[in-house]
N, C-alpha and C positions, 0 to 999 in steps of 0.2 A: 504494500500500500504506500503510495506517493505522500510526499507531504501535504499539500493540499486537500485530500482524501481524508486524510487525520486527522486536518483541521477540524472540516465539515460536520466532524464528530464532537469533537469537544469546543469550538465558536459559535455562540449563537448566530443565528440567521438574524438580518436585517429583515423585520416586520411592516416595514415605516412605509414601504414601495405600496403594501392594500389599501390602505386608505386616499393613496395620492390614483392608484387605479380605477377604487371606487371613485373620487370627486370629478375626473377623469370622464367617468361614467355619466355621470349626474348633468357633466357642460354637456354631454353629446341629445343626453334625453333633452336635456334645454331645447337645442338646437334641432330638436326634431320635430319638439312641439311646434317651435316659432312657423320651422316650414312649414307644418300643416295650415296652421294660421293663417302664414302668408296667400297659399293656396284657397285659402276659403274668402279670401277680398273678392273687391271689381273695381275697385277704381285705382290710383294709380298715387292720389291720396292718403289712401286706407294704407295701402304696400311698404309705401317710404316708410316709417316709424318704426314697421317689422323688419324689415331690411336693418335698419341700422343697429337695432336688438342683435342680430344675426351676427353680427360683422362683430358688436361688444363680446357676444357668448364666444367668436370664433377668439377673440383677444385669452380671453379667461381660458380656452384650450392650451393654446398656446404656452401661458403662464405655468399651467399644471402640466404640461411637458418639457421644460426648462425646470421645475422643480424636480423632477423624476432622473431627468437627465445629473442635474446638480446632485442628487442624494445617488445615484450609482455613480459618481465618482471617488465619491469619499466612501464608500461600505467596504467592507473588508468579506463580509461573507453577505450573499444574497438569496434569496428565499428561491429562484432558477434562477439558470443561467443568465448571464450577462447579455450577453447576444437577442437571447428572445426579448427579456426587456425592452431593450432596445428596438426592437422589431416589433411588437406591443406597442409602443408608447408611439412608435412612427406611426402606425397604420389607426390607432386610433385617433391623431391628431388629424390626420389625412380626411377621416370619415368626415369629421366637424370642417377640416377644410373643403371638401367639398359642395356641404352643403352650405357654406358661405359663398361656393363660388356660382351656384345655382342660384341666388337670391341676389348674386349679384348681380347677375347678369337678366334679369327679371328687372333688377332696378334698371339698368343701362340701357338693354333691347327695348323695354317700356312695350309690350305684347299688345295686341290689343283689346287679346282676353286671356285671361287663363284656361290655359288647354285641357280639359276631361282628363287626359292621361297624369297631367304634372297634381294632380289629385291622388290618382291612385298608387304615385312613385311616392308621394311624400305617406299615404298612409303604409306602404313598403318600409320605406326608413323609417319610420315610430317603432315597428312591429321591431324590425332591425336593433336600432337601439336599445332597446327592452331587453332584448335577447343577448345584447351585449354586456349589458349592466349586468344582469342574471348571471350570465358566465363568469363575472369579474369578481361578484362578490363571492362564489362559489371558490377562488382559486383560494383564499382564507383556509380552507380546509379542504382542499384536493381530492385526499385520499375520498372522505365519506361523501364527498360531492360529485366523485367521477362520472357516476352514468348520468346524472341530471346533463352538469355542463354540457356532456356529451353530444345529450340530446339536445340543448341549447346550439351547440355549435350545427347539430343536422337540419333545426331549424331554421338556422342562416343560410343553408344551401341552399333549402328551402324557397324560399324569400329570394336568393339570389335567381331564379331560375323565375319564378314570375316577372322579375324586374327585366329580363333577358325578355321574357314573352310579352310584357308592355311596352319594354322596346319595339322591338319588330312590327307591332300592330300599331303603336304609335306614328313611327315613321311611314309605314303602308298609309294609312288614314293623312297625313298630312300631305303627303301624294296626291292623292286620289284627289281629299278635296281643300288644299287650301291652293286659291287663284293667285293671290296677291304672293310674287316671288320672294319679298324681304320678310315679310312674317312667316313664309314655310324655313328659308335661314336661319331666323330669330330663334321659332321655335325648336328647329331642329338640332341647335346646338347645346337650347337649354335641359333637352328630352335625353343628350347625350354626357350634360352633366351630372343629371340627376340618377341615370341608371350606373356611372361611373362611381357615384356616389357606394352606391349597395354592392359593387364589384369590393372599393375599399372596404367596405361590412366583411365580406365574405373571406378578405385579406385577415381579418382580425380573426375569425374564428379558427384559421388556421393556423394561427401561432397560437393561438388557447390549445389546438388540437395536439399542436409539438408540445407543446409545456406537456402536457396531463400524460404525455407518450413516456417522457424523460422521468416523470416523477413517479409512474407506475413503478 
């Protein structure tokens, strides 16, 4: 047995990484509510005030990934691997950035409706974050929460594979009937934010899936 190996036995584990995982958790549900929200306006009005909410929740991600980042540099022993951390803490910042960059671009395109589909993406990403938070507060106790999370992370696939099939039907639909050239662009880059969006979801569940692999 390697020195480090030895350690792991007699060093306690840095705990300090769940709670900043959890709060973590907490900006992305923010941020998932707001897009629903945002989704649910008409005017253009209503949207601005959400949007800027979105952009502050996306600060506050941010923040709690510069603190995560800062407490793995100074830990000596980590509750996993260093690497997934890191790969964790990217991919759920990523999630919250994306859905900053679909609200932004709502504010900048200025649509000239909200599209059916950027409804059912945003009730996708709720469902998503939910599922995320779930997994995250489960990593606390790995061992007795293994099959839960598990099925948490299958129901992101889940989720992942409706968002794949609102795409495609999305962009078909916008096809077929939007006339106007600059609003079929508009919205078809927003429609490709948004499913990008739940792609990053799906990125997370998969380093939950490594974590829970390593610690079995």
């Amino acid at each position: 047995m390697n020195l480090d190996s030895l350690l792991k036995y007699f060093v306690p584990k840095d705990t300090s990484f769940f709670p900043l995982f959890e709060d973590g958790a907490k900006v992305l549900i923010k941020a998932a509510d707001l897009l629903k929200e945002l989704m649910a306006t008409e005017t253009i009005d209503q949207r601005t005030p959400i949007i800027k909410q979105i952009k502050s929740v996306e600060h506050e991600g941010d923040e709690i990934a510069h603190k995560i980042y800062h407490q793995l540099n100074k830990s000596f022993i980590t509750p996993f691997d260093r690497e997934d951390i890191q790969e964790l803490t990217s991919y759920l910042d990523d999630v919250i950035d994306y859905i900053n960059g679909a609200a932004q671009r709502i504010g900048l395109y200025k649509p000239k409706s909200i599209h059916p589909v950027f409804k059912d993406f945003a009730e996708v990403i709720c469902d998503a974050a939910k599922e995320i938070e779930f997994s995250l507060h489960g990593l606390r106790n790995s061992g007795k929460n293994h099959e839960k999370i598990l099925q948490s992370c299958i129901n992101l696939n889940t989720l992942e594979n409706r968002a794949d099939d609102l795409y495609h039907d999305g962009i078909s639909n916008l096809f077929e009937n939007e006339k106007d050239t600059i609003e079929l662009i508009k919205n078809k880059e927003i429609i490709a934010t948004l499913e990008k969006t739940v792609d990053m979801a799906e990125d997370v569940s998969d380093i939950i899936k490594t974590i829970l692999i390593k610690l079995a």
